[in-house]
N, C-alpha and C positions, 0 to 999 in steps of 0.2 A: 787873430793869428798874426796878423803883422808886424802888431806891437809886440806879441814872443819872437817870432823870428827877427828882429833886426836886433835884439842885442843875442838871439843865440847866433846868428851868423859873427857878428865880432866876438863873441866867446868862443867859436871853432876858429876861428882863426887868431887869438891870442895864443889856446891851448897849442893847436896844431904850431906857430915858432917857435912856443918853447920845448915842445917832444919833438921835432921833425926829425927826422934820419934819413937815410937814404931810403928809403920803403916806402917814405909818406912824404906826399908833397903836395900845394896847392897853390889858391890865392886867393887873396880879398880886393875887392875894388869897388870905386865910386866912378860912376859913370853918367851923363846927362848929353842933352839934343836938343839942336835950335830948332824951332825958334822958341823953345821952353826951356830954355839953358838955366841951371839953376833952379827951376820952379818945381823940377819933378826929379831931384836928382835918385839916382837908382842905386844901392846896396847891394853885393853879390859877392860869395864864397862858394869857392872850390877846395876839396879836398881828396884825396883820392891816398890809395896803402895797396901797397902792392905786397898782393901774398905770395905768389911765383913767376917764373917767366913768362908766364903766360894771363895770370889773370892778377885783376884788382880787383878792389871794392872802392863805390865814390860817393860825393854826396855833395849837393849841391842848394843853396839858399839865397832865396832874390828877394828882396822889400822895396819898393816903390808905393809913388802917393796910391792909397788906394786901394792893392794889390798886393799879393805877396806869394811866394812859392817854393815848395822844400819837397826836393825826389834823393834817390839813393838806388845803387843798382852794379849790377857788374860789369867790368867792363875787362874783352878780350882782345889780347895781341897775339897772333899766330904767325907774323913775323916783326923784328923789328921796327920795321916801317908800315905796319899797320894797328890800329887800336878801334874795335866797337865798342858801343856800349848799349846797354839798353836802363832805363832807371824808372822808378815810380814812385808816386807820393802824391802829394796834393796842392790846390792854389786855393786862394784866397781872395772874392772879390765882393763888391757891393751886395753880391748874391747869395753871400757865405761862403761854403768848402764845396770842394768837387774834387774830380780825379786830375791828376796829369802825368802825364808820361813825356818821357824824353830819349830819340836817339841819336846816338854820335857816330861821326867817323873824322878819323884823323889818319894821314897818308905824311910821309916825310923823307926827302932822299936830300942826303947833305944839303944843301942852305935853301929846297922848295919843300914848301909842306903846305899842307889843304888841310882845315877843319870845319863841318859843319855838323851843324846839331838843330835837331827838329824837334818841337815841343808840339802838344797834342793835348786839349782839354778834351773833356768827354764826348761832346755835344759833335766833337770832328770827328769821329768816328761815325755819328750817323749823316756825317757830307754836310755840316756846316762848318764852312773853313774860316769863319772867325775866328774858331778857338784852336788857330795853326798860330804857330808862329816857327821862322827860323834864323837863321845866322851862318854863312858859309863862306870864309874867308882863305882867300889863295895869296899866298908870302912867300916873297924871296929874300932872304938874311943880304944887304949890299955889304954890311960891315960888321963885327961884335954887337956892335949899338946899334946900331940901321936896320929898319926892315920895313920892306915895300909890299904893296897888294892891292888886290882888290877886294869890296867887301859887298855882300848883299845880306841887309837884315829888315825882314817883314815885320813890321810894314814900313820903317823908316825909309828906308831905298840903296840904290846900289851906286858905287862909285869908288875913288880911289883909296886907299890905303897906307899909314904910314906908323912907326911903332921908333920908339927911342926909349933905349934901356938905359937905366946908369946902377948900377950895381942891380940891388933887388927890385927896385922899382923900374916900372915902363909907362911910359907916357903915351899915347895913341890919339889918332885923332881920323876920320873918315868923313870926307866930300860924299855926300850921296844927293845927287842932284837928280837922279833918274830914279822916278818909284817903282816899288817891287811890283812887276805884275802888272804894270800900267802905264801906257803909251804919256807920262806927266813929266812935265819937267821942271823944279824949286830949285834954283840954285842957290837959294840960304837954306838949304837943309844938309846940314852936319852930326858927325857922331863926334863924341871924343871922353876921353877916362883917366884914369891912372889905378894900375895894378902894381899890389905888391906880392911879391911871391916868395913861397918858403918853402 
């Protein structure tokens, strides 16, 4: 499944800039972490179509060494400045296919917004939380281009936050010296990416 999903993730995201409209929007991105910088770098597409003021449809594709993982699912705003979502689909690992599910939330009042998203393989549902993972990120817009935070992604760790846009592209990069869930502390342990959005 891996080797399907990482060129169907760059064919959702080739299709999706050239149809985009205001109704559909996402992104694709490459992403990696020290101190395997480069060694495992990560592939990931979003996409999401909004069918009215209140809902969309989304869908989501990640391939890493190894691994790999494709959900889809609805997601609701019931105001402005909020958006759930709930998605399902499946991963991909040394073990073969399995279930996963994903949910989100995103909050936003002019330049502060919170997103995080919690993933679930099967096996955490019956309370082994190996197969959790999540991502929860609090930003403050300083400038157009600037944006500041903090970030906590399991199991990499938590720490500070920083995002530089220049047209469609964003550049990102997260200190996370403090581990998720654990009194540890690595101060060569870094996030960082680049997203391009449409």
């Amino acid at each position: 499944m891996r080797k399907f999903l990482q060129p169907l993730t760059v064919l959702v995201y080739l299709c999706a800039s050239l149809t985009a409209t205001a109704q559909t929007r996402g992104f694709g991105e490459l992403q990696s972490a020290t101190p395997k910088a480069f060694k495992s770098l990560t592939v990931d597409s979003y996409l999401t179509h909004k069918l009215d003021s209140h809902w969309s449809v989304s869908s989501f594709f990640l391939t890493t060494a190894g691994w790999a993982e494709a959900y889809a699912g609805p997601e609701w705003s019931p105001t402005d400045w909020m958006t759930l979502g709930l998605s399902v689909g499946m991963e991909q690992g040394v073990e073969g296919f399995d279930l996963r599910t994903a949910y989100s939330l995103w909050l936003g009042h002019d330049k502060v917004s919170f997103l995080g998203i919690v993933e679930a393989g099967k096996v955490a549902y019956s309370g082994d939380d190996s197969a959790l993972w999540y991502d929860l990120a609090l930003k403050y817009k300083v400038l157009p281009y600037l944006t500041i935070g903090l970030k906590d992604r399991r199991p990499s760790g938590v720490g500070p936050l920083a995002e530089v846009t220049v047209g469609k592209a964003t550049l990102w990069a997260s200190w996370a010296p403090l581990a998720s869930e654990k009194a540890k502390f690595d101060p060569k342990n870094s996030l960082f990416g680049v997203k391009f959005s449409f």
